[in-house]
MARVO-187830 format. One record per atom (N, C-alpha, C): x, y, z; residue in one letter. Coordinates in steps of 0.1 Angstrom, whole numbers, plus 5000, padded with zeros to 4 digits. Layout:
residues N
XYZa;...
//
This chain:
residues 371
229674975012x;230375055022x;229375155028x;229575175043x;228875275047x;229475415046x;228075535041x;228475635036x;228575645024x;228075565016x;228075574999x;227075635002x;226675724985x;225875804984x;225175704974x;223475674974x;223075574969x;222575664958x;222775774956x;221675824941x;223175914935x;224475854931x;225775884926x;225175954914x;224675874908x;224175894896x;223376064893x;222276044905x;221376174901x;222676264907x;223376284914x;224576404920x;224976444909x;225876334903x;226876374892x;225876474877x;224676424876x;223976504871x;223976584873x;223176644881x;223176764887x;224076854889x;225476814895x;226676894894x;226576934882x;226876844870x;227376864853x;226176954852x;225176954856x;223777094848x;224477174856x;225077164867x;225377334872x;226477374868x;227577324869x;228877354856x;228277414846x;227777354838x;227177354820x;226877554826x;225677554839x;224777654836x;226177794842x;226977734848x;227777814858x;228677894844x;228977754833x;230377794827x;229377904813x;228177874810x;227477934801x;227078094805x;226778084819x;226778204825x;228078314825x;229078214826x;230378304822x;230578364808x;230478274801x;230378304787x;229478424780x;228678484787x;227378574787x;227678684791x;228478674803x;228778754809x;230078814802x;231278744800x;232278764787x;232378834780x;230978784775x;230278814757x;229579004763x;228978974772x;228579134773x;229479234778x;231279204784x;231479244789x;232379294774x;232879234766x;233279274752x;232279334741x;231079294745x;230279404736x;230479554742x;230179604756x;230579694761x;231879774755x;232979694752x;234679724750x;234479754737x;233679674726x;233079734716x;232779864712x;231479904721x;230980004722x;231580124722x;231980094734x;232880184743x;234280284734x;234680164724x;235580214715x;235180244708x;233780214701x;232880314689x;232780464690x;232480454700x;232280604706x;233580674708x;234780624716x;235580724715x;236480724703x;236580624690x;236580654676x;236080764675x;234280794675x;233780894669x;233881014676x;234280984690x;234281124695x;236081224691x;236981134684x;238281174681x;237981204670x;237081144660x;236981264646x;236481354648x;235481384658x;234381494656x;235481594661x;236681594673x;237781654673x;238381714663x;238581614658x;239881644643x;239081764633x;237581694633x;236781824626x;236681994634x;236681954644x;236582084648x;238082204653x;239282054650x;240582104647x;240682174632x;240182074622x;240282134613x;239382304607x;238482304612x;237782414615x;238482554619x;239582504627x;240582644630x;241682664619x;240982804617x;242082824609x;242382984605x;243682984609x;244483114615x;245383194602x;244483314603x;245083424588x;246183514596x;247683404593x;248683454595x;249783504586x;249283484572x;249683534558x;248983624557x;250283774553x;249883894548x;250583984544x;250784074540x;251784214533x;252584134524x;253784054522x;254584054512x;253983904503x;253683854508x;253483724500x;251783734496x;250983794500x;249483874493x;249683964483x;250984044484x;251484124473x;251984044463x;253083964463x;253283864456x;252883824445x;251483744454x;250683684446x;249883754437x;249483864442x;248783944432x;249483944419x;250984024423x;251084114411x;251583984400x;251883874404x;252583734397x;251183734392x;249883734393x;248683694386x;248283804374x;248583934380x;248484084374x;248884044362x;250483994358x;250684004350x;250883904338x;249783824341x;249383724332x;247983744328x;247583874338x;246383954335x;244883874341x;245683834350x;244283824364x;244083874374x;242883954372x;243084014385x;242083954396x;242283984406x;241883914416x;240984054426x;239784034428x;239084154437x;239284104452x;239184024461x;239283984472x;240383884475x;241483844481x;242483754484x;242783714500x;242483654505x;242783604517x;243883464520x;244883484522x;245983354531x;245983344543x;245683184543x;245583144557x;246483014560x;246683014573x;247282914576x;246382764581x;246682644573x;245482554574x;246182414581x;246382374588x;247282234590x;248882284591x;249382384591x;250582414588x;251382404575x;249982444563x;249782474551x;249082624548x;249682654533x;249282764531x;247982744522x;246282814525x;245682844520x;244882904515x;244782924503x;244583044494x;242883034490x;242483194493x;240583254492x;240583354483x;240283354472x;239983454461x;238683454456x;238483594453x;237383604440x;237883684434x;237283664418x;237783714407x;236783714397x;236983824383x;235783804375x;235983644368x;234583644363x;234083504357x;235283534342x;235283394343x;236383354334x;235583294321x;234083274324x;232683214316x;233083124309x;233482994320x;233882874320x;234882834314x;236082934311x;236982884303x;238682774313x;237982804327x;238582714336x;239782754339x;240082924339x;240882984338x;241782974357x;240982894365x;241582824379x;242882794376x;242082624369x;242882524369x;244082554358x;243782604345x;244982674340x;245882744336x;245082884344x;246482964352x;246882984362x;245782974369x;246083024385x;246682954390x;246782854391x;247282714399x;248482714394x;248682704382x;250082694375x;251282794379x;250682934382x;251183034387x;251583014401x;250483004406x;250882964420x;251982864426x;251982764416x;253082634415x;254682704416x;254582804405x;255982824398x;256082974414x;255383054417x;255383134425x;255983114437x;255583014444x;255282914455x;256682854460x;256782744448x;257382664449x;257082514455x;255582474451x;255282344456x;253782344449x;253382224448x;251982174443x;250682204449x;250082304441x;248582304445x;247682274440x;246482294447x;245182194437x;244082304438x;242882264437x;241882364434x;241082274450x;240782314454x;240182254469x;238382284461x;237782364461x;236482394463x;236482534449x;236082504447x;235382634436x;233682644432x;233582794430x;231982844420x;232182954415x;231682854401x;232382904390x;230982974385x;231583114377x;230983214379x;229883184362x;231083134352x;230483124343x;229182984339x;228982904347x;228182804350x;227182844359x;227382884367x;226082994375x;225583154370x;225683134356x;225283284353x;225983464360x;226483394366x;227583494374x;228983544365x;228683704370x;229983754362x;231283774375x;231283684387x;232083644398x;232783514400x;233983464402x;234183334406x;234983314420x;234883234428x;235183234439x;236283074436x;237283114444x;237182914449x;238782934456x;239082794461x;239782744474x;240882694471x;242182744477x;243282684466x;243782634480x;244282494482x;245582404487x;246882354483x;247382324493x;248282234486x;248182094483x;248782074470x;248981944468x;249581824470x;249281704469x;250581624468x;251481544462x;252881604470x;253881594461x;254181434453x;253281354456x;254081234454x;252881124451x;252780964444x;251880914438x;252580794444x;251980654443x;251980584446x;251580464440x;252880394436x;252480224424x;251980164429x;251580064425x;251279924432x;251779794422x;251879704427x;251679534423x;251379424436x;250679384431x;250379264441x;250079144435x;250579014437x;250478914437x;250078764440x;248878674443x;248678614457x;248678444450x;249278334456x;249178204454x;249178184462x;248278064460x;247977984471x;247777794467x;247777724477x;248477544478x;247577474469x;248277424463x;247577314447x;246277414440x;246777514439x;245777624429x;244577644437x;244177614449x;243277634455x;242577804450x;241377794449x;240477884441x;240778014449x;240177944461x;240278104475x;241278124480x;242178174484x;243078274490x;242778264504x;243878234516x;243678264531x;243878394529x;244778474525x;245078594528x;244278694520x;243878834528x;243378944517x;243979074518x;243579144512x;244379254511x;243279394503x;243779494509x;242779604506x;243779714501x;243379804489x;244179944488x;243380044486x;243580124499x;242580254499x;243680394498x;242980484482x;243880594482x;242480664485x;243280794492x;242280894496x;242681034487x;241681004474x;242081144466x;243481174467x;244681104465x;245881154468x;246481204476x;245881234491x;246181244505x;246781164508x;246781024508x;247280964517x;246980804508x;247880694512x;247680564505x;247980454517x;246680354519x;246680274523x;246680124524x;247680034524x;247379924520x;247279844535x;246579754534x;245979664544x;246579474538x;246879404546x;247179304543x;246679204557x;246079054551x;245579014568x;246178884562x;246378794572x;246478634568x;245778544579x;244478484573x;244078404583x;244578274588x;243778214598x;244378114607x;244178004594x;245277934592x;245177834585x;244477824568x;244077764559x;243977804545x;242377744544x;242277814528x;241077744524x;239977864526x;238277824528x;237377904529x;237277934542x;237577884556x;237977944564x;239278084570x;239978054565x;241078124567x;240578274558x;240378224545x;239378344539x;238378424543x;237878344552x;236478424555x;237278514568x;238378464576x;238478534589x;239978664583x;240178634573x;240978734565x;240278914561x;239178794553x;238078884542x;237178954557x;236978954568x;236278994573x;237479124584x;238179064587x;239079144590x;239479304584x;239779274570x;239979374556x;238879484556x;237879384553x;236679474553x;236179554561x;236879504577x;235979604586x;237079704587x;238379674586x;239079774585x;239179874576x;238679834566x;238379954551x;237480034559x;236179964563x;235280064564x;235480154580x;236180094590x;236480204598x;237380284591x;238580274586x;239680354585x;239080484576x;238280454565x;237680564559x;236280604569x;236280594572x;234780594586x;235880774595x;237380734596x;238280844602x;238280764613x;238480634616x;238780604630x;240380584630x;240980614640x;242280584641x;242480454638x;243680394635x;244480264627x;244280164643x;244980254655x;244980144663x;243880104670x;242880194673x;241380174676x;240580104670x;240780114655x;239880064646x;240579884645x;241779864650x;242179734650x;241579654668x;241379764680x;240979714691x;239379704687x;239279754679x;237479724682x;237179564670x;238179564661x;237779474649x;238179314660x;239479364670x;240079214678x;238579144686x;238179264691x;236679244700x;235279154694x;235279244683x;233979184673x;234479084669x;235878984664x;236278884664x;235778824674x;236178854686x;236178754700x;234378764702x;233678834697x;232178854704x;231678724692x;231978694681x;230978614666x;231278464664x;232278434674x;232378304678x;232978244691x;232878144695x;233178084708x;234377994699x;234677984690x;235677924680x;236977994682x;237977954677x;239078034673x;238878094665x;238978204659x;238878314646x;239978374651x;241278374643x;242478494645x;242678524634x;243478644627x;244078654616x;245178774616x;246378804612x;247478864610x;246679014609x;247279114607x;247179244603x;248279344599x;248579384590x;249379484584x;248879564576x;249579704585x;248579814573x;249979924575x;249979964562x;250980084558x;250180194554x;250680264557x;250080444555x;251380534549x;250980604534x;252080684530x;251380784527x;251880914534x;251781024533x;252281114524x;251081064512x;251681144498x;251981294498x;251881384510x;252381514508x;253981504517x;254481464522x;255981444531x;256281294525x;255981174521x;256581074519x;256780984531x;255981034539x;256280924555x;255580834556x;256080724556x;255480614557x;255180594575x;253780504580x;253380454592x;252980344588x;253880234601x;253380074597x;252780054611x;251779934609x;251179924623x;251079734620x;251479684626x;251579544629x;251279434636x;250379354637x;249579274644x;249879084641x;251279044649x;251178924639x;251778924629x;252478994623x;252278944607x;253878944607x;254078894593x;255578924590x;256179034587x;257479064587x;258479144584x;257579234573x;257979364573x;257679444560x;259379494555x;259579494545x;261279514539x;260779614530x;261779734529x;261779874523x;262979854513x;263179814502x;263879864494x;264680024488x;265480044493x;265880184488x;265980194478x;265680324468x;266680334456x;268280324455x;268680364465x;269980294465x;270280144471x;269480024469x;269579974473x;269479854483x;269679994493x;269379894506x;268279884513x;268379824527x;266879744528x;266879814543x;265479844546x;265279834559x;264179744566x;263879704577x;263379584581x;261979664590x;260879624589x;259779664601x;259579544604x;259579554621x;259279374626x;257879424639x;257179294643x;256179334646x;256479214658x;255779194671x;255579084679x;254379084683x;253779104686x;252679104690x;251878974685x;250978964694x;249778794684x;249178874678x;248778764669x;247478814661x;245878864667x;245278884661x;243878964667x;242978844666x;241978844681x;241278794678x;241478634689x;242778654697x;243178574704x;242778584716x;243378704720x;243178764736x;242178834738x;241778864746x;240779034751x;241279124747x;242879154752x;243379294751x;244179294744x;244379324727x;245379274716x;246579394721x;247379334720x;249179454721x;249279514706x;248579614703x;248779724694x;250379834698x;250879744690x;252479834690x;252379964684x;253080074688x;253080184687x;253080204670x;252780304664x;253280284648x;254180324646x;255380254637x;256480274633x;256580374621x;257680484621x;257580544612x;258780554603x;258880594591x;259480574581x;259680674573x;260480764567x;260680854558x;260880804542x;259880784537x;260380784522x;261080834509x;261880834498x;262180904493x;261880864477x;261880924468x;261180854450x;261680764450x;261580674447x;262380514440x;261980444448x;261980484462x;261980394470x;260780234471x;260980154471x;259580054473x;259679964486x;258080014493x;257579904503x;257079764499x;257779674505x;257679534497x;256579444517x;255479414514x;254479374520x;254179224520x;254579124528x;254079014522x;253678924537x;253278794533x;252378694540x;253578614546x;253278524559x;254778434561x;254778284553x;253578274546x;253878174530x;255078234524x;255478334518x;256078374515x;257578354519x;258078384530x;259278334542x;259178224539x;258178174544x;258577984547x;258977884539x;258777964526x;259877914513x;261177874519x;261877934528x;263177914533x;263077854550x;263077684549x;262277664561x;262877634572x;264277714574x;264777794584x;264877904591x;264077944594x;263278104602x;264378174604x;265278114609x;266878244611x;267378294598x;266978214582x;267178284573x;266578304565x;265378354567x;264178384561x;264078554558x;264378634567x;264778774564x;266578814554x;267278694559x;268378724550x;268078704534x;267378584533x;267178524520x;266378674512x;265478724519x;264378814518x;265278974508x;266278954519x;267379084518x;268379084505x;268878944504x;269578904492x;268878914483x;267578874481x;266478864467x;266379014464x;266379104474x;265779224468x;267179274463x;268079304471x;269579384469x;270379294455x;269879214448x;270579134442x;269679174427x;268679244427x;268179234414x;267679414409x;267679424399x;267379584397x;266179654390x;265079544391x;263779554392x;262779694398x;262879794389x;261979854396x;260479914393x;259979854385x;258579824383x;257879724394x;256479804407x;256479724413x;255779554415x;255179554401x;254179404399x;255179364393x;256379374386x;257479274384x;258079254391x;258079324403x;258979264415x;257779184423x;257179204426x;255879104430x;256178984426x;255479044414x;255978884405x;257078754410x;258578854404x;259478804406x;259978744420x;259378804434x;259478724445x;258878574444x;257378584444x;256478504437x;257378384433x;257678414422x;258578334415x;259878244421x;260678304430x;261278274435x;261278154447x;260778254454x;259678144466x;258978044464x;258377994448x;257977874444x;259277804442x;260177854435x;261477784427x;262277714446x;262377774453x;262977754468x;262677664472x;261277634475x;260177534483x;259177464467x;259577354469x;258877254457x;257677264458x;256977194472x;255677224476x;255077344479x;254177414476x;253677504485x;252377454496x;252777524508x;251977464514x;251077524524x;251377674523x;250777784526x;249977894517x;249177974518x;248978114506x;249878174508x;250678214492x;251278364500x;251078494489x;250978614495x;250778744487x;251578804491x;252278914481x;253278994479x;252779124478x;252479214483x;252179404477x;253079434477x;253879534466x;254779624471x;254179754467x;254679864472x;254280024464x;255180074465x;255380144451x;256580214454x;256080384449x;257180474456x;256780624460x;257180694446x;256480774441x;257180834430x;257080974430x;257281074430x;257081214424x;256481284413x;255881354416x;254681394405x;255781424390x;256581464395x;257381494383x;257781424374x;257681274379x;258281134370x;256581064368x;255481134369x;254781074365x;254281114346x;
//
């Protein structure tokens, strides 16, 4: 026919090398425009702690006359006297600046002053910073009194996974910060085995190390979705859930990526539900970091954390949170690795096969007083 093109062959080449080069060029371009989004979020991470430090840095002496009296004479008369006393207001906490003679290391802080200050007060303090007079040859001791917190935090965790398989899809991290605050992190990778593991385990870990790094929870999840999307041209996704308990108030913050239901057991009880929608990380460019949910805790109470292996024991999705609600409200379990356990347990007995990993954390809140 007239009008064929007689070198078909060399065209279609050629086209395909300029595609190849057109679609690799995109890819490059992608890749650098997400290293940027990387960046970009590194930096305003670190520029919101250097904030926080220089918030915490203000700090306003609005304690004085009756409660500086107070404290004195409540020390006077256990026969400590105190030469210099300053209260300040720190976080919208009371913080206590004394010096006093040397106690020549008999640790007379930690076992009167503090104790005093407890019963005085009316709440838990700690020793923040001290120099001690009788360890430095000093007949002076200085040091820094806070508050403490009121509350501690159990654990149990649990994890199986299909025909005993060695590695785990799912991982899971628990970071306490000196008793400030308790963190648990839970991820479920895409599918099982040493993949699912590795996109789990890599997940966990970068979030340990931002979150103690002081980057915020949801930032530190938009930068970890990014570095997923920059380390392969593959699928790499995995779930995210991370709870935060605020061992001085008891407030729990859940942040949710993908993952399943988190269920709150009451001591009396009953149940509350944290639900999440969002996809998992690691999908899109711009992950939907849902606002964090928050929660008031009270002693007894236990957060029950788990994988959707776990649900899919019941392999009707519409009663996967009921079944969930019945198991807890039906048993009086309150040790939280026997309730681990005991889910565990259940969820095998439900579903013959397993054919998912699944892990269970729960923590439950306690009060210094019941420790």
């Amino acid at each position: 026919m007239q009008g064929d093109c007689k070198s078909s062959v060399k065209l279609c080449e050629m086209v395909n090398r300029f595609l190849e080069k057109y679609e690799t060029n995109n890819l490059w371009q992608q890749k650098l425009k997400d290293s940027k989004e990387v960046i970009g979020n590194q930096m305003l991470g670190v520029s919101k702690i250097l904030e926080e430090l220089v918030n915490d840095l203000k700090v306003e002496n609005t304690f004085e006359g009756d409660l500086k009296k107070l404290i004195q004479r409540e020390l006077e008369t256990q026969g400590i006297f105190i030469e210099d006393l300053d209260i300040s207001d720190y976080q919208n906490e009371t913080m206590i600046s004394l010096n006093k003679k040397s106690c020549m290391g008999s640790q007379e802080c930690m076992n009167k002053i503090v104790p005093i200050l407890n019963q005085t007060l009316g709440q838990q303090f700690k020793v923040e910073w001290s120099s001690c007079g009788g360890n430095l040859g000093s007949n002076r001791c200085s040091l820094q009194i806070v508050p403490g917190p009121r509350y501690w935090v159990g654990t149990g965790v649990v994890q199986v996974s299909p025909d005993e398989e060695v590695v785990s899809g799912d991982d899971y991290k628990i970071i306490e910060s000196d008793n400030e605050e308790f963190v648990s992190i839970l991820s479920d990778g895409m599918g099982r085995g040493q993949r699912a593991a590795l996109e789990s385990r890599t997940t966990v870990s970068l979030l340990e190390k931002l979150i103690k790094a002081g980057f915020d929870k949801e930032l530190a999840i938009k930068i970890i979705n990014s570095t997923l999307l920059l380390r392969s041209t593959e699928e790499v996704f995995s779930t995210v859930d991370i709870k935060t308990i605020d061992c001085h108030n008891g407030e729990a913050e859940f942040v949710k990526i993908g993952s399943a239901p988190t269920f709150i057991k009451r001591n009396n009880r009953e149940i509350d539900i944290i639900r999440g929608s969002s996809l998992p990380i690691g999908i899109i460019d711009n992950v939907g970091v849902e606002s964090t949910q928050s929660l008031q805790l009270s002693p007894g109470d236990m957060v029950i954390m788990v994988t959707d292996g776990v649900l899919d024991a019941q392999e009707v999705e519409t009663r996967q949170e009921e079944w969930m609600m019945r198991l807890l409200q039906n048993n009086l379990i309150n040790d939280p690795q026997s309730l681990a356990e005991y889910i565990i347990e259940q969820a095998k007995e439900t579903k013959n096969e397993i054919s998912d990993d699944m892990t269970v954390l729960v923590a439950k809140l306690n009060g210094f007083q019941n420790k």
